[in-house]
RODO-437835 format. One record per residue (C-alpha): residue in three letters; x, y, z; chain. Coordinates in steps of 0.02 Angstrom, whole numbers. Example, Ala and Ser with C-alpha at 12.3 -4.5 7.8 and 13.67 -1.06 7.14 Angstrom:
! RODO-437835
residu = ALA&X = 615&Y = -225&Z = 390&chaine = A
residu = SER&X = 684&Y = -53&Z = 357&chaine = A
END
This chain:
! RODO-437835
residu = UNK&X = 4706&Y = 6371&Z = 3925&chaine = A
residu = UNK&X = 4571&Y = 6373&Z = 4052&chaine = A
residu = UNK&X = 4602&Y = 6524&Z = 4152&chaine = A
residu = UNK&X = 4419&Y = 6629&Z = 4193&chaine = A
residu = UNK&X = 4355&Y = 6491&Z = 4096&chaine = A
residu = UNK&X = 4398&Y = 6360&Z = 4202&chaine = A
residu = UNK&X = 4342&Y = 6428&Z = 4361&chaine = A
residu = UNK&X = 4156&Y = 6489&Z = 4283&chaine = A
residu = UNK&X = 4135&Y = 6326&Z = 4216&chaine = A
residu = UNK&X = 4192&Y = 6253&Z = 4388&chaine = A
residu = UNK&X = 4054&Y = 6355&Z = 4452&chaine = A
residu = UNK&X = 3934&Y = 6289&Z = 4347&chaine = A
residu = UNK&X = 3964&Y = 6134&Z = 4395&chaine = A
residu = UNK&X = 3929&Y = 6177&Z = 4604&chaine = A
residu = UNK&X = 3774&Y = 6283&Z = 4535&chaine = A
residu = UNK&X = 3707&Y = 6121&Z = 4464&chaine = A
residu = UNK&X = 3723&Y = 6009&Z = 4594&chaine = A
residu = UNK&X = 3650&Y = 6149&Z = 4716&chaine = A
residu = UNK&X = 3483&Y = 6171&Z = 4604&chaine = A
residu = UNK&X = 3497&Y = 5942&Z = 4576&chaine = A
residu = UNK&X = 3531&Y = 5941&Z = 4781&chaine = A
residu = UNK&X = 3358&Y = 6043&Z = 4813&chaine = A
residu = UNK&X = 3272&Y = 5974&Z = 4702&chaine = A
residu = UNK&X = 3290&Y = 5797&Z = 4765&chaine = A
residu = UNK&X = 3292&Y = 5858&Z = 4943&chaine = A
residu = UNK&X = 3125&Y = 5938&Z = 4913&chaine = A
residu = UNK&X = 3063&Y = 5763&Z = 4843&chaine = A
residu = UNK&X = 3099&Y = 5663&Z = 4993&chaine = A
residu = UNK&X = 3076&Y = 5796&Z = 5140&chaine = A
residu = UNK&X = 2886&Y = 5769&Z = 5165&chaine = A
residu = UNK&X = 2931&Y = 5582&Z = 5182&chaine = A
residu = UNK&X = 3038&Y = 5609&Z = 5322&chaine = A
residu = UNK&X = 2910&Y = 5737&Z = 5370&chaine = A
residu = UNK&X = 2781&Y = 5595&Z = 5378&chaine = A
residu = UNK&X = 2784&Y = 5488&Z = 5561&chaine = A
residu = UNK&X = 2696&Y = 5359&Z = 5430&chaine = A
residu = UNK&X = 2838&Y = 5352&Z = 5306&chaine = A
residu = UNK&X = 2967&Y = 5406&Z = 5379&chaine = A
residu = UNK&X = 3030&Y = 5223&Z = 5401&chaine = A
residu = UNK&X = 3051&Y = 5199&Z = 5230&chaine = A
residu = UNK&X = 3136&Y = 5399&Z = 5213&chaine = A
residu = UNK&X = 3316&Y = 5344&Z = 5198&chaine = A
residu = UNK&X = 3291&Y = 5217&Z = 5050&chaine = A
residu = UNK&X = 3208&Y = 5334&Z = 4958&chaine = A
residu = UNK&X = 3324&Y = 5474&Z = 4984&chaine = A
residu = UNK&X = 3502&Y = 5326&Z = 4948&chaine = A
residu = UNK&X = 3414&Y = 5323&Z = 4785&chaine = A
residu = UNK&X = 3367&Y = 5490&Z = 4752&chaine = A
residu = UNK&X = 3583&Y = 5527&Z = 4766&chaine = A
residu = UNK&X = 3612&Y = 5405&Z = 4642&chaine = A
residu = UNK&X = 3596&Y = 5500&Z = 4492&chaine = A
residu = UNK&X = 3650&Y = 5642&Z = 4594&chaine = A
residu = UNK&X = 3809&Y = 5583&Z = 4622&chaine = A
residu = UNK&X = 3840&Y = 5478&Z = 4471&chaine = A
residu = UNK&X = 3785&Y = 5667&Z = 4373&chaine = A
residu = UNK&X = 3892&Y = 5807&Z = 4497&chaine = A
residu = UNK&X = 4027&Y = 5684&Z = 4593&chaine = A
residu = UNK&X = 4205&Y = 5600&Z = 4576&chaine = A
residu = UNK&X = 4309&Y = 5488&Z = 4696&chaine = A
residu = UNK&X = 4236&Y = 5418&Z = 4838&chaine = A
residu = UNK&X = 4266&Y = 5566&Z = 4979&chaine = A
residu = UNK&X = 4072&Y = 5645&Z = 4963&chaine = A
residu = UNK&X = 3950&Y = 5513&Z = 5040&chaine = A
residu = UNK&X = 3783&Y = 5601&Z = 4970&chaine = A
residu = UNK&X = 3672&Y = 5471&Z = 5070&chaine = A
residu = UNK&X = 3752&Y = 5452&Z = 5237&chaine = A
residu = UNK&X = 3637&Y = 5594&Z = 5317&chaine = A
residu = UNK&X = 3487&Y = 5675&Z = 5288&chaine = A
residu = UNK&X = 3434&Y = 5863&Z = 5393&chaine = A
residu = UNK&X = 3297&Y = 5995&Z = 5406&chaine = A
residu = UNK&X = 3368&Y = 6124&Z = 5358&chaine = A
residu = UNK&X = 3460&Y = 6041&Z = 5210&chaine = A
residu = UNK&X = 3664&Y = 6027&Z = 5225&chaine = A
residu = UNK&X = 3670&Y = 6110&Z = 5041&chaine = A
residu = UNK&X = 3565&Y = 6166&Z = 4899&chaine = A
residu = UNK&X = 3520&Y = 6342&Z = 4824&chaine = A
residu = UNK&X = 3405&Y = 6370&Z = 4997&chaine = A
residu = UNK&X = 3522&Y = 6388&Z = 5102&chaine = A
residu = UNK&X = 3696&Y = 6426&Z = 5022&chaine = A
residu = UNK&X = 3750&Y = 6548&Z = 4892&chaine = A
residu = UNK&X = 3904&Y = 6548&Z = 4773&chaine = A
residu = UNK&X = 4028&Y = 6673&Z = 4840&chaine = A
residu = UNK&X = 4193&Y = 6653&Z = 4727&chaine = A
residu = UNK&X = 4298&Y = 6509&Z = 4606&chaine = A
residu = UNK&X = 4462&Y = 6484&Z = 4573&chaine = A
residu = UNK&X = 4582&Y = 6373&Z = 4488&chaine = A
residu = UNK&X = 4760&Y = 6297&Z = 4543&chaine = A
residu = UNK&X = 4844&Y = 6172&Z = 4425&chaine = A
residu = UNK&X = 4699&Y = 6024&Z = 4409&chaine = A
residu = UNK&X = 4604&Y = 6086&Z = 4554&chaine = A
residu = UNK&X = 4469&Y = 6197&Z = 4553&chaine = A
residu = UNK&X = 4397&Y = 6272&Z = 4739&chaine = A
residu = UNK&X = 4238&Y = 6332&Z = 4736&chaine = A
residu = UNK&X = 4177&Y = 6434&Z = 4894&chaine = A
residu = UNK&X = 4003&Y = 6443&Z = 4956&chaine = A
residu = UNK&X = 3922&Y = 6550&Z = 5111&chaine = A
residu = UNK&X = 3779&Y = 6480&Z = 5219&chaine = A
residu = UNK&X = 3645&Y = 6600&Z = 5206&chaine = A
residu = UNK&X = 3571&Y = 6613&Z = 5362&chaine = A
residu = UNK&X = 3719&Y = 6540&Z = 5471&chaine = A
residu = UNK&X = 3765&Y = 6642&Z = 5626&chaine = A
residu = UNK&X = 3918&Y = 6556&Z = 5638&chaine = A
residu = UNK&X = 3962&Y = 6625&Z = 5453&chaine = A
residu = UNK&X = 3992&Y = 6419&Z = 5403&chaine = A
residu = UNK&X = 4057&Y = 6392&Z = 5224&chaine = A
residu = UNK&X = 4075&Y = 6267&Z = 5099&chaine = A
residu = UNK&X = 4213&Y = 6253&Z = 5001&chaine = A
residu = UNK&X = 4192&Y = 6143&Z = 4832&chaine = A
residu = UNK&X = 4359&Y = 6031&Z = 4794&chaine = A
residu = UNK&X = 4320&Y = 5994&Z = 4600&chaine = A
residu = UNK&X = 4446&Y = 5885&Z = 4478&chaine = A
residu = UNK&X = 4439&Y = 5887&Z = 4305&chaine = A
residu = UNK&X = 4383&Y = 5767&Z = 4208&chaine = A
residu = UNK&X = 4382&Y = 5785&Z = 4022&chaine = A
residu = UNK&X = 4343&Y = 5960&Z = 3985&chaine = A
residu = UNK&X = 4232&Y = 5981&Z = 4124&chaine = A
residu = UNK&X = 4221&Y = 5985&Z = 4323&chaine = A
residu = UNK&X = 4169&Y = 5853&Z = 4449&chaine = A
residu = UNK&X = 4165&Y = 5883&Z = 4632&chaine = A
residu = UNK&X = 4293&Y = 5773&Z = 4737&chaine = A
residu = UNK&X = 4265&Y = 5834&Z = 4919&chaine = A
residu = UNK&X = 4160&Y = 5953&Z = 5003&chaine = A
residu = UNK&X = 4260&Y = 6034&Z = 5154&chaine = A
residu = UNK&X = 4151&Y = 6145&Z = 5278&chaine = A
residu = UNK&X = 4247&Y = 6323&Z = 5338&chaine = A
residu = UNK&X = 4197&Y = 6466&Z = 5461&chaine = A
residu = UNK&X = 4354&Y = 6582&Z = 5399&chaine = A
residu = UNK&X = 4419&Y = 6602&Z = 5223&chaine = A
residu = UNK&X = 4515&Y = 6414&Z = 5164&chaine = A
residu = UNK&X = 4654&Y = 6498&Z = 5085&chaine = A
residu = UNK&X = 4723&Y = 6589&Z = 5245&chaine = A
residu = UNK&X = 4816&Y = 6506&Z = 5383&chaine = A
residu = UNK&X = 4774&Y = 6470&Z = 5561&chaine = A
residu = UNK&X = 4934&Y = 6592&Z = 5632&chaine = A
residu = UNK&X = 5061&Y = 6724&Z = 5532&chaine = A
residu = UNK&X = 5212&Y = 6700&Z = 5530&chaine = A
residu = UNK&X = 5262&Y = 6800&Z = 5686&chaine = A
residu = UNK&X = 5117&Y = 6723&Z = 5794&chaine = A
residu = UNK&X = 5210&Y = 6543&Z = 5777&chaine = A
residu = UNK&X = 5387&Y = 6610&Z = 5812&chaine = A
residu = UNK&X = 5314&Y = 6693&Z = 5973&chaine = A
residu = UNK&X = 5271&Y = 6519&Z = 6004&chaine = A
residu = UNK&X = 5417&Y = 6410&Z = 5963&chaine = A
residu = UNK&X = 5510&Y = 6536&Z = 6065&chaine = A
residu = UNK&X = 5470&Y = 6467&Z = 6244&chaine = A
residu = UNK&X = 5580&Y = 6300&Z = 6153&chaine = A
residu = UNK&X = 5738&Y = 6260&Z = 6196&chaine = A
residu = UNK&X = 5863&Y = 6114&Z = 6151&chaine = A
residu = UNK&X = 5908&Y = 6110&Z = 6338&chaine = A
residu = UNK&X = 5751&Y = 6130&Z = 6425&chaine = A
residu = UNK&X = 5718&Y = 6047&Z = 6589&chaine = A
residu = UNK&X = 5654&Y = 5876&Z = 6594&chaine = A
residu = UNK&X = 5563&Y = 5812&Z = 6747&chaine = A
residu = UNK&X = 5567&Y = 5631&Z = 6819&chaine = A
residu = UNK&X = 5440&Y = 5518&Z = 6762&chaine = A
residu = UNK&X = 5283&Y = 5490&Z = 6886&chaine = A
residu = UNK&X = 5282&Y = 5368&Z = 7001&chaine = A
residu = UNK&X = 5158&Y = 5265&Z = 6951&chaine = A
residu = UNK&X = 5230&Y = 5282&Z = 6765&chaine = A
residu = UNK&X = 5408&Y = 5202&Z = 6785&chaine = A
residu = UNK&X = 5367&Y = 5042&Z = 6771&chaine = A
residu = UNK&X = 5344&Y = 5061&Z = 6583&chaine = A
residu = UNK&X = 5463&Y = 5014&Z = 6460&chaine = A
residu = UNK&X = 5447&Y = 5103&Z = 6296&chaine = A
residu = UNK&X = 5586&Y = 4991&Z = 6244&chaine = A
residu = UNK&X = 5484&Y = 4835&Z = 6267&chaine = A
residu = UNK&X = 5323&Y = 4932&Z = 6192&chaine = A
residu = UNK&X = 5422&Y = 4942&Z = 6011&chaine = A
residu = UNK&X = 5478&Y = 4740&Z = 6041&chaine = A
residu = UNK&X = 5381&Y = 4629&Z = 5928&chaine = A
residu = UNK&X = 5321&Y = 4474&Z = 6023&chaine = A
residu = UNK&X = 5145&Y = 4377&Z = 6056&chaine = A
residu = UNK&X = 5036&Y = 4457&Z = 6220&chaine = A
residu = UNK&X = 4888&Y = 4425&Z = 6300&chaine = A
residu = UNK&X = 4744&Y = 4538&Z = 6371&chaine = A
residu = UNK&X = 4732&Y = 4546&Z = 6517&chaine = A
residu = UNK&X = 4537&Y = 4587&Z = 6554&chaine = A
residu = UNK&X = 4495&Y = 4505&Z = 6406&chaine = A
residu = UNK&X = 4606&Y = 4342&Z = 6375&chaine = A
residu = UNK&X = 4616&Y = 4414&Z = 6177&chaine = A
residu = UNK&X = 4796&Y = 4387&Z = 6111&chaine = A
residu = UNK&X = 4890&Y = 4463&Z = 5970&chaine = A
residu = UNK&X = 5046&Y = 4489&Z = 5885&chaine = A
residu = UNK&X = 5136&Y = 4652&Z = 5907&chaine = A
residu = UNK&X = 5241&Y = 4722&Z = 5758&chaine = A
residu = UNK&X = 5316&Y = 4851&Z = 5714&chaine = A
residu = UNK&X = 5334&Y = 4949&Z = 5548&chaine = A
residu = UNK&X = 5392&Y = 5102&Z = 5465&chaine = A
residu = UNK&X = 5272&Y = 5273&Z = 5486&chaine = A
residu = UNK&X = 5381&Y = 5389&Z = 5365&chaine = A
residu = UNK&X = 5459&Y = 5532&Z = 5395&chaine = A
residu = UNK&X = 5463&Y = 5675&Z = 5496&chaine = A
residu = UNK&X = 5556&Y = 5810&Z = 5443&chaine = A
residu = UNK&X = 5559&Y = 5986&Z = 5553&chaine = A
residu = UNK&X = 5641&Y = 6124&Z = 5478&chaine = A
residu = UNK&X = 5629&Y = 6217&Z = 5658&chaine = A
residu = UNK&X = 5680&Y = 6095&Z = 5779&chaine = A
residu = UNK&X = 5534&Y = 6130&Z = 5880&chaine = A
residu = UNK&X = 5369&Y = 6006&Z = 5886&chaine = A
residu = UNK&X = 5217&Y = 5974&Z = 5942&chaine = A
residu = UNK&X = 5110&Y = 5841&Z = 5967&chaine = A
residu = UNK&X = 4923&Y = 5857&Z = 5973&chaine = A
residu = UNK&X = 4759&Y = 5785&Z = 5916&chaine = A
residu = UNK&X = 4757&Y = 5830&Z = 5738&chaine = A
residu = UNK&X = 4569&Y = 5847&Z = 5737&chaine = A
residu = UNK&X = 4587&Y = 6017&Z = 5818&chaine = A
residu = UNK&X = 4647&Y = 6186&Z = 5721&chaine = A
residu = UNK&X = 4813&Y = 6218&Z = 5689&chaine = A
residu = UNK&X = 4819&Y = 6375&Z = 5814&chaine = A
residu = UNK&X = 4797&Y = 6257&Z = 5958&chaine = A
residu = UNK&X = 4953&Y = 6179&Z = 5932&chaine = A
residu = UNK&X = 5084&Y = 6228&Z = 6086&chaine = A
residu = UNK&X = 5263&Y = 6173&Z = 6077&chaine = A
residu = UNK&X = 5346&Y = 6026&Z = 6154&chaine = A
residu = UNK&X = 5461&Y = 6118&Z = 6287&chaine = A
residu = UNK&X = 5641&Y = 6030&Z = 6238&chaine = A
residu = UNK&X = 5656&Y = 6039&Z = 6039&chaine = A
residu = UNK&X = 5784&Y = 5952&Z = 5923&chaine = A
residu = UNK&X = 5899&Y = 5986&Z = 5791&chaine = A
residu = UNK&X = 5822&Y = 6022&Z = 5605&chaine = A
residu = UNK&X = 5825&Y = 5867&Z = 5509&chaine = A
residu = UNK&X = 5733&Y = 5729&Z = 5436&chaine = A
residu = UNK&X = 5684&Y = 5569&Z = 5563&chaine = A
residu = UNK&X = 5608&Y = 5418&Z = 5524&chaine = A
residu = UNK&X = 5438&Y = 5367&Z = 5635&chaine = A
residu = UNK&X = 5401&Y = 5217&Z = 5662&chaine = A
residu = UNK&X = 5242&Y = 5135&Z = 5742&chaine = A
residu = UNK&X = 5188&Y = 4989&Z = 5843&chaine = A
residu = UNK&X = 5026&Y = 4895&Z = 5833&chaine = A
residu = UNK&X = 4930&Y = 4766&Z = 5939&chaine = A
residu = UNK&X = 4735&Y = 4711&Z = 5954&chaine = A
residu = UNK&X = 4715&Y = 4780&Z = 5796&chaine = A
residu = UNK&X = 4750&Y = 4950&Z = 5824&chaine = A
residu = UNK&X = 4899&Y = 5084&Z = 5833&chaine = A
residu = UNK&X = 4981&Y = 5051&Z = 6009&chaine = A
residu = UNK&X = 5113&Y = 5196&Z = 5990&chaine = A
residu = UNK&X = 5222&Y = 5307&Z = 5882&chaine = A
residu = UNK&X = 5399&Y = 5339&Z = 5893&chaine = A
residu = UNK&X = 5515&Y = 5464&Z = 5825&chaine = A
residu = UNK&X = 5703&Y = 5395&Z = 5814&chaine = A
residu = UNK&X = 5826&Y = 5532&Z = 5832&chaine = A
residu = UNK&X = 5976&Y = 5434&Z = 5812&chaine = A
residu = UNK&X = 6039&Y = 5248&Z = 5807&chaine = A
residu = UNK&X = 6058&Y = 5249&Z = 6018&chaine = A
residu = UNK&X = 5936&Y = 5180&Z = 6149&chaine = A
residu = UNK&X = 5875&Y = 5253&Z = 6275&chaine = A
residu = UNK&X = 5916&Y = 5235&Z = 6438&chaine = A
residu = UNK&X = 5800&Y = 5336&Z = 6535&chaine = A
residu = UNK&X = 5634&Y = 5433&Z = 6485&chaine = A
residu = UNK&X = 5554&Y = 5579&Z = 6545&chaine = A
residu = UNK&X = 5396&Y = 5660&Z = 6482&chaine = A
residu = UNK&X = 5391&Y = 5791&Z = 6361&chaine = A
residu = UNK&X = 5317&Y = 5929&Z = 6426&chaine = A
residu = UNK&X = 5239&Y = 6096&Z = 6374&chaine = A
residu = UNK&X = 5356&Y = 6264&Z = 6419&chaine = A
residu = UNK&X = 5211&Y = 6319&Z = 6563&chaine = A
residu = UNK&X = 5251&Y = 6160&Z = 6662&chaine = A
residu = UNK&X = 5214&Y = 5970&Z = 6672&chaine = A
residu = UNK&X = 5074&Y = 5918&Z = 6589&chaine = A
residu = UNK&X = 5137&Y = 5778&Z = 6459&chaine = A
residu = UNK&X = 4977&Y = 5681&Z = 6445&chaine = A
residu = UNK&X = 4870&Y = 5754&Z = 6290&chaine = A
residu = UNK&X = 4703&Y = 5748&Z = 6263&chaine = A
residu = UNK&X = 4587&Y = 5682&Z = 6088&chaine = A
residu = UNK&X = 4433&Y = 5707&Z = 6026&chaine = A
residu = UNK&X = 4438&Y = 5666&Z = 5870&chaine = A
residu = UNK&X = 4514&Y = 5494&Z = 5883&chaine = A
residu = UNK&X = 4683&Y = 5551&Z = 5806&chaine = A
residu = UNK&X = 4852&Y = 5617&Z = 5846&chaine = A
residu = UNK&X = 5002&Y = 5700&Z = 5753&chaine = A
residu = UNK&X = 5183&Y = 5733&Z = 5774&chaine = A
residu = UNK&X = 5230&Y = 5894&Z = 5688&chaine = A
residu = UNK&X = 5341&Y = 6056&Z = 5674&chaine = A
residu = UNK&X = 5261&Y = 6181&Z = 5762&chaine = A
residu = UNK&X = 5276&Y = 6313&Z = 5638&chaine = A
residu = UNK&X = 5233&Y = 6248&Z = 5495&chaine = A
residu = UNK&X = 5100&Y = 6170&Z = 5556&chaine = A
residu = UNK&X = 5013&Y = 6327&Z = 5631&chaine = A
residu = UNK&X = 5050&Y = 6417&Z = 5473&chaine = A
residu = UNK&X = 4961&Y = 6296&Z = 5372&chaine = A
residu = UNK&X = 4817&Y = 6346&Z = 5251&chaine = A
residu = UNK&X = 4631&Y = 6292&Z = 5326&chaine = A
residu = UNK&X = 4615&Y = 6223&Z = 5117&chaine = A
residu = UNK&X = 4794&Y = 6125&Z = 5170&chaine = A
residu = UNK&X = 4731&Y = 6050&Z = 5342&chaine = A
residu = UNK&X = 4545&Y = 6013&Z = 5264&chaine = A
residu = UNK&X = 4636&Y = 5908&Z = 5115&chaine = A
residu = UNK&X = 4761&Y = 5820&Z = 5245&chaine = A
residu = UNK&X = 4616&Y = 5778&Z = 5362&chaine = A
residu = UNK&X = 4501&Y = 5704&Z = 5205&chaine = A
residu = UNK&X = 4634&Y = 5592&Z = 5138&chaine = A
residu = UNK&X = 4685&Y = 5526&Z = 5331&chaine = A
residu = UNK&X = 4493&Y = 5501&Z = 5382&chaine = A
residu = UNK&X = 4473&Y = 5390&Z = 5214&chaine = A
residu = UNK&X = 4646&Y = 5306&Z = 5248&chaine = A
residu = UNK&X = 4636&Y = 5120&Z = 5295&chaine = A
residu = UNK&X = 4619&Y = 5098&Z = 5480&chaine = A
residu = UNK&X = 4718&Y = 5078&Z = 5592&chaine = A
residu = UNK&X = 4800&Y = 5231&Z = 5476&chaine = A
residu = UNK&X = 4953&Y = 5320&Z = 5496&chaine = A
residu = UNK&X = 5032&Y = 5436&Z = 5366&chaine = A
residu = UNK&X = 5127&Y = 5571&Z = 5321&chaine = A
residu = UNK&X = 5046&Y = 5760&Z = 5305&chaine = A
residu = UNK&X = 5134&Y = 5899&Z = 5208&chaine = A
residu = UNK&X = 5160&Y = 6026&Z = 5315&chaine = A
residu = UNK&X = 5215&Y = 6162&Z = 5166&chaine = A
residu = UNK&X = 5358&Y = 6165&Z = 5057&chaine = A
residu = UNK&X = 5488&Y = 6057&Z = 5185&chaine = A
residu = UNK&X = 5409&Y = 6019&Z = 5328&chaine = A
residu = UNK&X = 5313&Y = 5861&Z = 5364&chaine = A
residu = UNK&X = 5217&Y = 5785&Z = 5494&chaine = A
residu = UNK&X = 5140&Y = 5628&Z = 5532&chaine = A
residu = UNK&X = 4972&Y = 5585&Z = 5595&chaine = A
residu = UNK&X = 4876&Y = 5412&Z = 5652&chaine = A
residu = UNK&X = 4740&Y = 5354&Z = 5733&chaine = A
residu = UNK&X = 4754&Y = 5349&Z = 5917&chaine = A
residu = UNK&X = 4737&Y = 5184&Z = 5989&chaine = A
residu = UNK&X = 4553&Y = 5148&Z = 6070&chaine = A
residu = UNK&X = 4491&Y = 5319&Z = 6009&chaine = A
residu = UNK&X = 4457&Y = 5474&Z = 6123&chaine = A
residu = UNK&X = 4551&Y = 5489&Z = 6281&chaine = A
residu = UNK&X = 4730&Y = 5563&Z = 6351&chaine = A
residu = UNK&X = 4876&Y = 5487&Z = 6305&chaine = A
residu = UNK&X = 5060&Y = 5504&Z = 6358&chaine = A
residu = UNK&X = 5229&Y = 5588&Z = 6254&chaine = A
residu = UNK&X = 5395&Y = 5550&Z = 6330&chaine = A
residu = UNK&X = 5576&Y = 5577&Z = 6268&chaine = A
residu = UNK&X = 5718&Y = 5466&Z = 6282&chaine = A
residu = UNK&X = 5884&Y = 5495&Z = 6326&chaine = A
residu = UNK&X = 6031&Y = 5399&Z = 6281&chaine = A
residu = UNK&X = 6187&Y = 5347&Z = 6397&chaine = A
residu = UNK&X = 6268&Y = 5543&Z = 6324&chaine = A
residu = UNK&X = 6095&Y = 5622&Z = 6394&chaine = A
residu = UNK&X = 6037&Y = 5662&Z = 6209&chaine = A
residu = UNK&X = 5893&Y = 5662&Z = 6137&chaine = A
residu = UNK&X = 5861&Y = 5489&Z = 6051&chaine = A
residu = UNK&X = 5702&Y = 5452&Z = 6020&chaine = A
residu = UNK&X = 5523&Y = 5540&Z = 6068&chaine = A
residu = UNK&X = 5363&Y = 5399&Z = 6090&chaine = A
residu = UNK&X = 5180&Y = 5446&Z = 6104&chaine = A
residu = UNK&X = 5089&Y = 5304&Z = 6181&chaine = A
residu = UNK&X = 4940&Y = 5256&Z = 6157&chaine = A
residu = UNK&X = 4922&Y = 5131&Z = 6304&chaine = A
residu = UNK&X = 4864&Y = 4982&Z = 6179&chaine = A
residu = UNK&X = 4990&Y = 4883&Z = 6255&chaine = A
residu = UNK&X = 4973&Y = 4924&Z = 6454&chaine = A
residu = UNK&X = 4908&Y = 4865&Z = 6594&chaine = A
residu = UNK&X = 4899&Y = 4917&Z = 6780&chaine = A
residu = UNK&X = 4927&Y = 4814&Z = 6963&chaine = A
residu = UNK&X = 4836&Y = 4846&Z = 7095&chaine = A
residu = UNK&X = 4928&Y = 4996&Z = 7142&chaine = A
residu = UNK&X = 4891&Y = 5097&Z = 6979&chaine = A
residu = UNK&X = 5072&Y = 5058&Z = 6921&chaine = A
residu = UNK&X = 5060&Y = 5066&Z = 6722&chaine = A
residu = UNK&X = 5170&Y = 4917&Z = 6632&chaine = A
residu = UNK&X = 5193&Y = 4855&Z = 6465&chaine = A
residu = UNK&X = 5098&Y = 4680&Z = 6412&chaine = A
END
């Protein structure tokens, strides 16, 4: 029914709120521009995207008056409609910077809504959305250096004295620099499910292709996550294998040696099937990453990864920063669980030794 029609009239819609965008923008710059009125700049331009947002937007995932820039972050000056399309209720919209050495993009998430188009997110690309971040072969050159009985070293020293058993134990703790207390619980994450076996954990801020894989993997299946939480915030995630505890740990590291501390950047971290994951649209990740940064904090949920797989993603406890992965072995030496911690729940003695509150 909609067809060519659909996506022109999608385009319409983007052209619109290009020529409204400018045309507002243009109103407000020399205010900004002004040392004299600048102060009074950002009212002005909050409601100045009033009517433009109540005229071109839906949902609540384009926040209009949060910024303001010289050069303007859209608009007919500086971007220029490159191509439309429709999928289902969706129509994507893609846009080139004009003078961008970088070759930066918009791409225009519109819903319908009657007959027409409104604009639900506005994701920014520098390579076409609707291609992935590896092929096919490029991630099973990867998961190859994976194996279900790949070494596992001892745990550092100064690392031992954690219990990961004790970190998913509700019960009441204390700060210890601050004297704060709080409950710890622990609840259901989802599921992951890994159609490969082999996983990676990284922070989910960065692209797909910089995911590497966990050197042990697992058999396919689905597991249930769960996570703990403390202070207010995410204090770990775990990945339950089976129904058995562990009875030692050892870090999960990467195939080119130990190294099972990870770093983020983005305040975020996900557990994931390699594969999928690195085969995964840039129009898939840019939708996965809008819903989680809008998700209530402290967030954790699960990402579709494709067709099977799925991941899950949550904020990572106090933000930025490196954080541990370790797996656990029952009394058989399998595989039971896997725990990324987010060291919420730690403190250190004098000696650097890390324990749990």
């Amino acid at each position: 029914m909609w067809g060519d029609r659909g996506a022109k009239a999608a385009e319409k819609r983007v052209q619109r709120f290009l020529e409204d965008y400018d045309m507002q923008w243009r109103r407000v710059a020399p205010v900004f521009a002004d040392r004299s009125t600048r102060r009074d700049a950002f009212s002005q331009w909050r409601e100045l995207v009033v009517p433009l947002t109540r005229d071109h937007v839906v949902g609540e995932h384009v926040r209009l008056d949060s910024s303001f820039g010289t050069p303007p972050g859209y608009g007919v000056a500086v971007e220029r409609i490159v191509r439309s399309e429709v999928e289902g209720d969706r129509a994507f919209v893609l846009t080139e910077m004009i003078d961008s050495p970088t070759r930066q993009k918009h791409e225009y998430v519109l819903e319908r809504e009657g007959r027409g188009w409104k604009i639900s997110s506005i994701e920014q690309h520098f390579d076409d959305p609707r291609t992935p971040f590896a092929d096919a072969a490029q991630a099973r050159a990867l998961a190859a250096d994976a194996a279900p009985d790949a070494s596992l070293d001892e745990v550092p020293d100064e690392q031992r004295t954690l219990d990961e058993v004790r970190n998913f134990t509700e019960r009441s703790v204390v700060h210890r620099r601050s004297g704060e207390e709080s409950e710890v619980r622990v609840s259901p994450a989802g599921t992951l499910v890994t159609t490969s076996g082999v996983l990676a954990v990284l922070d989910f801020g960065y692209d797909n292709d910089d995911a590497r894989p966990l050197a042990r993997s697992v058999a396919p299946g689905a597991y249930p996550v769960e996570r703990v939480t403390g202070f207010g915030r995410n204090a770990a995630l775990r990945v339950r294998f089976s129904d058995r505890m562990p009875v030692t740990w050892h870090p999960a590291d990467l195939p080119t040696g130990p190294g099972h501390f990870f770093g983020v950047d983005a305040g975020s971290a996900c557990i994931v099937d390699l594969a999928a994951y690195t085969t995964m649209s840039r129009r898939a990740k840019a939708a996965a990453f809008t819903e989680y940064m809008y998700a209530p904090s402290p967030s954790v949920q699960e990402i579709a990864l494709g067709p099977s797989d799925v991941g899950i993603v949550a904020e990572s406890g106090y933000g930025d920063g490196q954080y541990p992965v370790y797996w656990g072995l029952d009394e058989t030496g399998a595989v039971a669980q896997l725990v990324v911690d987010f060291l919420v729940l730690v403190t250190a003695d004098e000696e650097g030794n890390l324990r749990h509150l």
